[in-house]
N, C-alpha and C positions, 0 to 999 in steps of 0.2 A: 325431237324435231323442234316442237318450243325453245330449248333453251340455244339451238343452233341460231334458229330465227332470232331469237334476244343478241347474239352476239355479233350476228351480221348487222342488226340496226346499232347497236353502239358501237363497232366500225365504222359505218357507213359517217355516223356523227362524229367520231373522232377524227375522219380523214374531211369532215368540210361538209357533208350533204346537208342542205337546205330545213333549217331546224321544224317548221312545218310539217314537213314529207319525214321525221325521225318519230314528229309525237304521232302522225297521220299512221304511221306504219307500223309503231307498236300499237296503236289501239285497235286497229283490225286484227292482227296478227292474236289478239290477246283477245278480241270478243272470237273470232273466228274458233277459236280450240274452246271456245264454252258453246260454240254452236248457236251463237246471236246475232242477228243481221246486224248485214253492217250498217246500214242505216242508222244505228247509232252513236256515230262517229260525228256523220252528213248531218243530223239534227240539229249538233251542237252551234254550228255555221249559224244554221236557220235562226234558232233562238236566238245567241246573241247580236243578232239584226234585225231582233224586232223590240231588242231594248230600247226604254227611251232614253234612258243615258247614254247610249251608245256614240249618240252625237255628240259630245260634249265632246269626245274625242280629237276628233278633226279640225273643229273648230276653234278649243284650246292650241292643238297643234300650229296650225295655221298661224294665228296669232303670234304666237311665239318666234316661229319662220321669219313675219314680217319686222318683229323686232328685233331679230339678230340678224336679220340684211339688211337692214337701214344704219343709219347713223346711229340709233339708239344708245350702243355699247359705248359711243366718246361722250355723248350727253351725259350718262350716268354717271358716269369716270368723272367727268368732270364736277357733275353734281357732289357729289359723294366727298368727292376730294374737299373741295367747299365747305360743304357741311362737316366732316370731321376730321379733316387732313390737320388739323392742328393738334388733335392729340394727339400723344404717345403711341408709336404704332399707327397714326391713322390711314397711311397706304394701305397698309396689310388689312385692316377693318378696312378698308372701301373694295376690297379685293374680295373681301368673306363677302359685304352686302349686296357687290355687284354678281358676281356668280352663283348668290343666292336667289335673287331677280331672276336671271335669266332660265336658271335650271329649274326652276318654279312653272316658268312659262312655256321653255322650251320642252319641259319635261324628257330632253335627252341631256347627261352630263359631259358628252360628249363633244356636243353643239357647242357648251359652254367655253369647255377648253378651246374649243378651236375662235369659235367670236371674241373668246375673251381671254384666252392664254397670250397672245402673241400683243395686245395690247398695253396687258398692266406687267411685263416679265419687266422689261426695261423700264418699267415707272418704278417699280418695286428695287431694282436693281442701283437706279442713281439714285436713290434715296439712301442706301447704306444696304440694304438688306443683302446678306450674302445668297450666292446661286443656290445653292443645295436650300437653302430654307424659300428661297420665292419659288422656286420650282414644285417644292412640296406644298407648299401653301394650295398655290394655283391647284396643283394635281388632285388632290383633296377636296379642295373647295366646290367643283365639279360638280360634285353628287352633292350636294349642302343643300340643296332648294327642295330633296326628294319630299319634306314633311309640309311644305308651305304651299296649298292651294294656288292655282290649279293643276298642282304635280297629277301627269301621266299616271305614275306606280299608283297613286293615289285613286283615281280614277280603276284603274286597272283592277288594283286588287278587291274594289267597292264591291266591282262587277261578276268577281268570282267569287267571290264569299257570300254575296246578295249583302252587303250590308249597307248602309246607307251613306251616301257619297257626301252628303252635303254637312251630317256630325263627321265624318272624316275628316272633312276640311277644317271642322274649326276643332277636333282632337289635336292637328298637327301642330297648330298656331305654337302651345308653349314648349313642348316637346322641342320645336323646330328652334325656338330661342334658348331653349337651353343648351344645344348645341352650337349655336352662334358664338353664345356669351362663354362658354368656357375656349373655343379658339382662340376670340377675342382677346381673351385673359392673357394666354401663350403669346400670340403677338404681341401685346402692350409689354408683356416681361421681357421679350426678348429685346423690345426697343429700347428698352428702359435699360437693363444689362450691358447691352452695347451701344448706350449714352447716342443712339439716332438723331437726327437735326428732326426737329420738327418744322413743318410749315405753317405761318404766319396765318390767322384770320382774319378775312377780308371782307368786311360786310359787302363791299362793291361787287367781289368775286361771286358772294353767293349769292347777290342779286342775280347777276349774269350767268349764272348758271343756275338758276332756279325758272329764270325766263325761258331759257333754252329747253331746259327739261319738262317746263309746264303742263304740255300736254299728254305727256306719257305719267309723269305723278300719278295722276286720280286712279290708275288703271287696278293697283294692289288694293287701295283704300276703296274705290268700289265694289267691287270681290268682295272684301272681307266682311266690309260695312252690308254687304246689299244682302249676302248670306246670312252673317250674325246677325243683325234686324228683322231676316223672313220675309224680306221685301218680292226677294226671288230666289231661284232654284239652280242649283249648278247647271242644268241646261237652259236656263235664262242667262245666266251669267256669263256660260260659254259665247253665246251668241252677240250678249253684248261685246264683250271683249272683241271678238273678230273683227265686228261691224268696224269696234273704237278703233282699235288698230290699224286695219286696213284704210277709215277718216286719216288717219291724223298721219301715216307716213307715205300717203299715195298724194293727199289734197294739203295735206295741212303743213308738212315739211318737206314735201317731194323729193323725197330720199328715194322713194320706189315711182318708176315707170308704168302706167297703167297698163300698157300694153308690151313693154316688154322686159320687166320686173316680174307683175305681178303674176303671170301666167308659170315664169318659171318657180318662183318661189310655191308654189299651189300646186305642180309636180313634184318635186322634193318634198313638202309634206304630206304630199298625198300616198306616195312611194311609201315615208316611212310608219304612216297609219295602215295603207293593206297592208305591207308586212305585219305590223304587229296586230291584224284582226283577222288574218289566216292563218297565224300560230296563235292566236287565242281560241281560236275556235277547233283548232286539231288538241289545243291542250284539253280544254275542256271536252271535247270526244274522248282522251284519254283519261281523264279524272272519270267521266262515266262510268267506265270500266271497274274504276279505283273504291268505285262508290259500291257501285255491284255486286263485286268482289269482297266486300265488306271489311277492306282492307286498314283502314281507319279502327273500326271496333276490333281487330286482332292485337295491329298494333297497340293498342290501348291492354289489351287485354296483357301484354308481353311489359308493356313499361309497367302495368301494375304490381308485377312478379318480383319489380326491382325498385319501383318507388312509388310511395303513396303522398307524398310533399308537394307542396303547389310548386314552392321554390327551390327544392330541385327540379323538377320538372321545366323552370323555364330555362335555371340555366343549362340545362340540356336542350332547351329548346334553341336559345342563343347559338349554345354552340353550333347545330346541325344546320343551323340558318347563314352563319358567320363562314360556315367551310361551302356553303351549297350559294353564299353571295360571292365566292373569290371565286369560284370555278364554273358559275353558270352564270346565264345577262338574267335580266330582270326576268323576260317570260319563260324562260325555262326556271325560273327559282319557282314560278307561281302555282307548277305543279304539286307545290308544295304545302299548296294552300289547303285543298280538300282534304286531305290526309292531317295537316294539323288542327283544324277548324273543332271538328269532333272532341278529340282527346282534351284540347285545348278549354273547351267548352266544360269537361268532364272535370277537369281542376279548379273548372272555379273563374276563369279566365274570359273578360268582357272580348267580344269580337272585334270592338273595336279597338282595344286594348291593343289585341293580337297585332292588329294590321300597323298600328303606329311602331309597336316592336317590330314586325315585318319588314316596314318601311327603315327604321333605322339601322336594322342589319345591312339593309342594300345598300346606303350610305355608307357603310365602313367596306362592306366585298367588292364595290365599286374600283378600290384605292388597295385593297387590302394582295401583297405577293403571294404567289407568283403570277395572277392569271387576270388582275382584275384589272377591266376593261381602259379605267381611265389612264392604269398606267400605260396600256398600247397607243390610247392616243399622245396621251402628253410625250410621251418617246417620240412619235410624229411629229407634234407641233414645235417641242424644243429642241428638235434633233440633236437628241441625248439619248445611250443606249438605256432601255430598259433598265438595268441592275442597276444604276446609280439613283433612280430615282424611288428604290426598293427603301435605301435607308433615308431617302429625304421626307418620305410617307408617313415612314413610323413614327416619328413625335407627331402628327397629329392624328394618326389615329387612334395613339393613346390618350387622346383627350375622346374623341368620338366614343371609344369602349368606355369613359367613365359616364360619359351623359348615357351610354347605352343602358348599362345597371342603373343607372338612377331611372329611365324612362320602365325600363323592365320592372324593378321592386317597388314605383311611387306609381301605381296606376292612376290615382288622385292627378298628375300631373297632367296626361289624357283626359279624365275624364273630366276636370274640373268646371271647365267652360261651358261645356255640355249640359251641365245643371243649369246651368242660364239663360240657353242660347240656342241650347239641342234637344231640349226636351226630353235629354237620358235619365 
């Protein structure tokens, strides 16, 4: 009867049912046959709404909303452009920094594409850059902001592991550049190989677009600076951010409508926060189970039978991460957190560590064929089938897998700040 019930719920998931009511429905189904109220499912809801991180959520969220329906996205662009449109490649660099901003803030890769695909395709495009490579760029780029504060995933996975959100934030800082800087690299060869025009530097330009952008600037350097100093706390800093944002694109560049802006935008974020804090809270019902179950210590017990290596063990861990980011979205990978956290622990392996590897698998399954999310959208926004943008993907996420092994075997990269700055 069990295994009926297992296969009726990953039906019901393959054919569309509400990811929610999939993790809602194994984890009854699965305490119910060990004969444990359900109420352990309903707790998990409870708990994580009486975290105090919890808000940073919404409120990051929020933020994020306000800056990709305002003007923001042409300010940057233009910013961007300014500051290093004269190098080699520097489209394609302002395309990695601008998608790196926004997916940072908006913490959906999603949002990115669509605020900012349709913007820099044709900047990208009369510059020289062929279609299949600005398509891929873009498509890629999307997920680029996962490791840079105040990314979601970041947040998200803090909350399921219990680990501490605000060394998260400043783990991701070099991790996140080192994956900047080897894209980077690819763009500037590619411009350089096919002898691209570059653009002229303009000190007047970047005056003019340093004005424009002014008030949005301090937003990242606040963050970083008010974390790394200890000044404040990620739910201090969520809140500023909201307050700044909401100032500066309602009152201070009146991009947004107070009364018929801001309401809609504060629905659609709001929309995509319950979604994602009623499949957190059915997951975490279901990891319950997982915990119970002792399912974690078995596992462990069966990887032990076949390796005793740290480093085999992670790249096994990569890999199960790697296939479980192309075929599931963020919260349903997170499932995956309780069950590796343990083992993880058991080789030696910082939790924080984990989570930045975590985070950078989701960065590559994001982009990675056949199933991963941003290619559905970008098939959308550049209404281009699907498969052609399967091969424009793959030279950069042959760069993402090489920053990947380096983030995975140099934990020092992770952790290094943190001796600073984190108190690790």
């Amino acid at each position: 009867m069990g295994a009926l019930i297992a296969l009726a719920i990953v039906a019901l998931a393959l054919f569309g049912a509400p990811l929610f009511t999939v993790f809602g429905a194994s984890a009854m189904t699965l305490f119910h046959f060990e004969g444990v109220d359900l109420s352990a499912v309903i707790v998990e809801l409870y708990r994580i709404s009486t975290l105090p991180m919890l808000v940073t959520i919404p409120l990051f969220t929020f933020a994020g909303y306000l800056l990709a329906e305002s003007k923001a996205p042409k300010r940057i662009v233009r910013f961007s452009q300014a500051l290093v449109g004269w190098m080699p490649g520097g489209i394609g660099i302002v395309a990695l920094v601008v998608c790196a901003f926004f997916t940072a803030f908006t913490g959906a890769s999603g949002v990115t594409i669509i605020a900012i695909g349709g913007l820099l395709l044709p900047v990208l495009q009369a510059d020289g850059y062929k279609n299949k490579f600005s398509m891929g760029l873009l498509t890629t780029s999307g997920s680029l902001g996962l490791l840079f504060p105040p990314s979601l995933p970041i947040i998200i996975y803090g909350l399921v592991a219990g680990v501490n959100i605000d060394k998260l934030f400043i783990a991701g800082i070099l991790p996140g550049f080192l994956v900047m800087g080897l894209l980077s690299g690819y763009v500037i060869w590619t411009a350089v190989r096919n002898n691209l025009p570059r653009q002229k530097f303009s000190t007047k330009e970047l005056a003019i677009a340093t004005k424009e952008f002014a008030w949005e600037l301090p937003l990242p350097i606040v963050i970083l600076g008010g974390i790394y100093s200890g000044t404040f706390t990620a739910t201090e800093a969520a809140a500023i951010t909201a307050f700044y944002a909401f100032v500066v694109e309602v009152f201070i560049y009146k991009d947004l409508h107070i009364t018929k802006d801001v309401p809609r935008v504060m629905v659609e974020s709001t929309i995509l926060v319950g979604g994602i804090l009623i499949i957190l809270g059915t997951v975490l019902g279901f990891t319950n189970y997982v915990v119970d179950a002792q399912i974690p210590l078995k596992a462990l017990e069966f990887i032990r039978q076949y390796m005793s290596n740290k480093y085999v063990f992670l790249a096994l861990l990569n890999v199960v991460l790697l296939i479980g980011g192309c075929l599931l979205d963020m919260l349903s990978a997170i499932m995956l957190v309780p069950i590796l956290l343990p083992i993880a622990k058991e080789f030696g392996v910082d939790p924080i560590h984990l989570g930045i590897i975590y985070l950078a698998n989701l960065e590559i399954g994001y982009s990675t064929p056949p199933a991963g999310l941003n290619l559905f959208v970008a098939s959308f926004r550049f209404k281009t089938p699907i498969v052609n943008l399967y091969g424009a993907a793959l030279p950069f996420l042959l760069f993402y897998v090489i920053a990947l092994g380096i983030i995975t075997y140099f934990p020092e990269l992770s952790l290094f700040l943190l001796k600073y700055y984190g108190g690790h």
